[in-house]
C-alpha positions as CSV (number, residue, x, y, z in Angstrom):
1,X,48.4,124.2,65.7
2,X,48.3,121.2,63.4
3,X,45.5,119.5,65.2
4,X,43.5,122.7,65.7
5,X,43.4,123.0,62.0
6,X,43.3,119.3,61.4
7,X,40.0,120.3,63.3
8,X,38.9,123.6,62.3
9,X,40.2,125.6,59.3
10,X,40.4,128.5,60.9
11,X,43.6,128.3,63.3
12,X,46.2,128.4,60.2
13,X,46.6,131.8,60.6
14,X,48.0,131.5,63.5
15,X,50.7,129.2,62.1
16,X,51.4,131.8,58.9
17,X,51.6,134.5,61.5
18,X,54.3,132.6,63.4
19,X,55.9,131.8,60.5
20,X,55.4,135.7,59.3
21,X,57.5,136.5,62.8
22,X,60.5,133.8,62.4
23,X,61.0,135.2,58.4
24,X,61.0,138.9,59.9
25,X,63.5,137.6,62.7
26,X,65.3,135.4,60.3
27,X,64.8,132.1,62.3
28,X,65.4,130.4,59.2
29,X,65.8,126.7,60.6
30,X,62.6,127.3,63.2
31,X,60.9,128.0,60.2
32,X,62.0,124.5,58.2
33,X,61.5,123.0,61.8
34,X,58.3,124.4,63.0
35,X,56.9,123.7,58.9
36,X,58.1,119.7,58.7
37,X,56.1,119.5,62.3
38,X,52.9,121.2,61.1
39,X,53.4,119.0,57.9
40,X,54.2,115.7,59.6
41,X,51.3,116.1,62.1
42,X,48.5,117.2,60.1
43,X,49.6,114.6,57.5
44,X,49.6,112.0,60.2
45,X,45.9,113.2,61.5
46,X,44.6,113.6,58.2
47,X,45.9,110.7,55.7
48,X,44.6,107.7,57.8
49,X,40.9,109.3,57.3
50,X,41.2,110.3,54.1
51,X,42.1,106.9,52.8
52,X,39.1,104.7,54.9
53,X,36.8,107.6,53.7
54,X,37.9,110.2,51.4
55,X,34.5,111.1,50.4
56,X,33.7,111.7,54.0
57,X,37.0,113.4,54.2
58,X,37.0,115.9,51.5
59,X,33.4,116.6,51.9
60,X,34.2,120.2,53.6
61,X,36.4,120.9,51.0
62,X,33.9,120.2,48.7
63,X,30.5,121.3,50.7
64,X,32.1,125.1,51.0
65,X,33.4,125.5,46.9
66,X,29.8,124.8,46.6
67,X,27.9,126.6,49.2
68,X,26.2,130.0,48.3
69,X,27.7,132.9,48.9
70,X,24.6,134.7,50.5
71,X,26.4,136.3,53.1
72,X,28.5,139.5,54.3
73,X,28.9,141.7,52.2
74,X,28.4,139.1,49.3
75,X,24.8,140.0,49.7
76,X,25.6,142.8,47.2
77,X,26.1,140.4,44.3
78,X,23.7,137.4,45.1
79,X,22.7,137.2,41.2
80,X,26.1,136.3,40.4
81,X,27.2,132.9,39.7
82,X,28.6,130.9,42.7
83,X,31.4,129.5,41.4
84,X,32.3,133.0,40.4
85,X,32.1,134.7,43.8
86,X,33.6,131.6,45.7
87,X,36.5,132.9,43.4
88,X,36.5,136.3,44.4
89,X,35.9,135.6,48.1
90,X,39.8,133.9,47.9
91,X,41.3,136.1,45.8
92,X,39.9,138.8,48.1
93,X,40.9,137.0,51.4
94,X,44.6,136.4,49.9
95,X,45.1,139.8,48.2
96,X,44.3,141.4,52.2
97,X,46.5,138.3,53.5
98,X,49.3,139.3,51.7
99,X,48.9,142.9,52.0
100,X,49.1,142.6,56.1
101,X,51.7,140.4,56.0
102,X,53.9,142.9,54.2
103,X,52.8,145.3,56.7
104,X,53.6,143.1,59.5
105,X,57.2,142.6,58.1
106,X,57.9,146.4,58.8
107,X,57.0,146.1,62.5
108,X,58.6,145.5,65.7
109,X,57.9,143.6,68.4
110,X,55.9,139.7,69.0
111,X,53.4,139.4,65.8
112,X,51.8,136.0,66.0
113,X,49.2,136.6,67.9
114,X,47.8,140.2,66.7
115,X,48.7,139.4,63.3
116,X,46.8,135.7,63.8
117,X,44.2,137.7,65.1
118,X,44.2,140.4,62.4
119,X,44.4,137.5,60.0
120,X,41.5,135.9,61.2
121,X,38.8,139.0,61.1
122,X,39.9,139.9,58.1
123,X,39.5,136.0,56.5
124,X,35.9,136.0,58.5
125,X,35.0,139.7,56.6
126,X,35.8,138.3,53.3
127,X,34.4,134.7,53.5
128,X,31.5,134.4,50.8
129,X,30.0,132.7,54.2
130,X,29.4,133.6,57.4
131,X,27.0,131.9,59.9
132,X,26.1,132.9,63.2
133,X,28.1,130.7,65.5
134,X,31.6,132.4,63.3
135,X,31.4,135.3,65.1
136,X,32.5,133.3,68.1
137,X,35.8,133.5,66.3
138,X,35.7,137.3,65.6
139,X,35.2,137.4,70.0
140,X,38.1,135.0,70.2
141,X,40.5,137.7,67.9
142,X,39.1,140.7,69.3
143,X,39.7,139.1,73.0
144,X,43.2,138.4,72.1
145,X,44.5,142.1,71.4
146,X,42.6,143.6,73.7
147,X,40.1,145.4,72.0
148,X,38.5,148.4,73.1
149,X,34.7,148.0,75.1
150,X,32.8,150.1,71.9
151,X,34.1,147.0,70.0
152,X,33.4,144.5,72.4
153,X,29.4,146.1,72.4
154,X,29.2,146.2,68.8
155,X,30.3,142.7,68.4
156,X,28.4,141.1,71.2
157,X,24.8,143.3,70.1
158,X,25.4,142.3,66.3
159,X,26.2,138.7,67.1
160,X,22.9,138.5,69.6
161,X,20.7,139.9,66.7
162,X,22.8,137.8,64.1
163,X,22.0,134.3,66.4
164,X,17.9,135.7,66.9
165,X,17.3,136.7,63.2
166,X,18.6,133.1,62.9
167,X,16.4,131.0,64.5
168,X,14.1,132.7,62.4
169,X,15.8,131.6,59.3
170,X,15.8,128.1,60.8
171,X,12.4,128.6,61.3
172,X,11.5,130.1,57.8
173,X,12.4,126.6,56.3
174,X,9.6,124.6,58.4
175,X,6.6,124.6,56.0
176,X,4.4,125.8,59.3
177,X,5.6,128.7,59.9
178,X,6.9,130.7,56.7
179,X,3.9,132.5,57.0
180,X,4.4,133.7,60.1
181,X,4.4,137.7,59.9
182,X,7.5,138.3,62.2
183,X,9.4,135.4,60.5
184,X,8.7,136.5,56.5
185,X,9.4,139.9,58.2
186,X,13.0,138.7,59.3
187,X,14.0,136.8,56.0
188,X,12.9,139.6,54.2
189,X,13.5,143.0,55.9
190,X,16.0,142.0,58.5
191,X,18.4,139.5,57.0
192,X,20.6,142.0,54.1
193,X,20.5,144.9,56.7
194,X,22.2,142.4,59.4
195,X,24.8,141.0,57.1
196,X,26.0,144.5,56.3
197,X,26.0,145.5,59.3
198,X,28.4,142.4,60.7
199,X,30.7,143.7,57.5
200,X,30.9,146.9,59.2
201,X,31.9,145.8,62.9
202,X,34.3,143.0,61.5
203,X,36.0,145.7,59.5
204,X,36.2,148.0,62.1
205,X,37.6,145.2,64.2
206,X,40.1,144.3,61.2
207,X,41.0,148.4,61.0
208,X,41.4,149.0,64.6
């Protein structure tokens, strides 16, 4: 888990999900020993490259606090102040966080990997962004609890519009073609309508 995350951010929850499961069980030393590995390993991963280049290092750290939040259902408030919504998008990710894991507590039975899962659509609903090649982790979590095929269709047809509309996009921002009727037509029409509409299946994944 400590190199997944060392190389993608987005495999943590699986580690507080585990972690979630050994509190409930009260596994209190797997817990100390399963945190001084994750701590040890991505320490020993990350703390050589930080210190040749910690500009390079910290530059995704840095490159997401400052990215706009132009997507999901962030779309609603794209007049307000980045800085201010790259606030709410954490609070809002933590505040679900901790209101599953409380639910989780009250369960029964293995929770890593549907809590992980649940975890993960709900941190992918409330990210202030979300481009097209995430949703390959919102098929990962809904592949690992065995979702039912209406959310499988409505995943896979929002993610194949998602990954068209952006080409366009892509497109939009070569000087040749932003006048291209069926491009303007897809930054303009077609973008805020799509967004929404990946809020809706990723929260539908996260409820079911």
């Amino acid at each position: 888990m400590a190199l997944g995350v060392s190389l993608k951010l987005f495999p943590l929850v699986f580690f507080v999900a585990l972690t979630v499961e050994s509190l409930r069980d009260r596994r209190w030393r797997q817990v100390m020993r399963d945190t001084v590995i994750f701590v040890v390993v991505t320490a020993v991963l990350n703390a050589p490259v930080a210190v040749v280049n910690r500009e390079g290092w910290s530059f995704f750290f840095r490159w997401n606090r400052e990215r706009l939040a132009d997507s999901g259902v962030w779309v609603l408030w794209r007049d307000v102040a980045t800085a201010d919504l790259t606030r709410w998008s954490m609070v809002a990710a933590l505040s679900a966080g901790a209101a599953l894991t409380l639910l989780a507590l009250r369960q029964k039975g293995p929770l890593t990997i549907p809590l992980g899962a649940t975890y993960l659509v709900w941190w992918l609903l409330l990210n202030k962004t979300f481009t097209t090649h995430l949703m390959l982790w919102a098929i990962l979590a809904i592949a690992l609890v065995s979702a039912p095929m209406w959310l499988w269709v409505l995943t896979t047809g929002i993610d194949a519009a998602g990954f068209q509309i952006g080409n366009y996009l892509n497109l939009y921002n070569v000087p040749a073609y932003q006048h291209a009727p069926l491009i303007r037509t897809a930054v303009e029409h077609l973008y805020d309508p799509l967004q929404l509409a990946r809020t809706g299946v990723l929260g539908a994944a996260a409820i079911w």
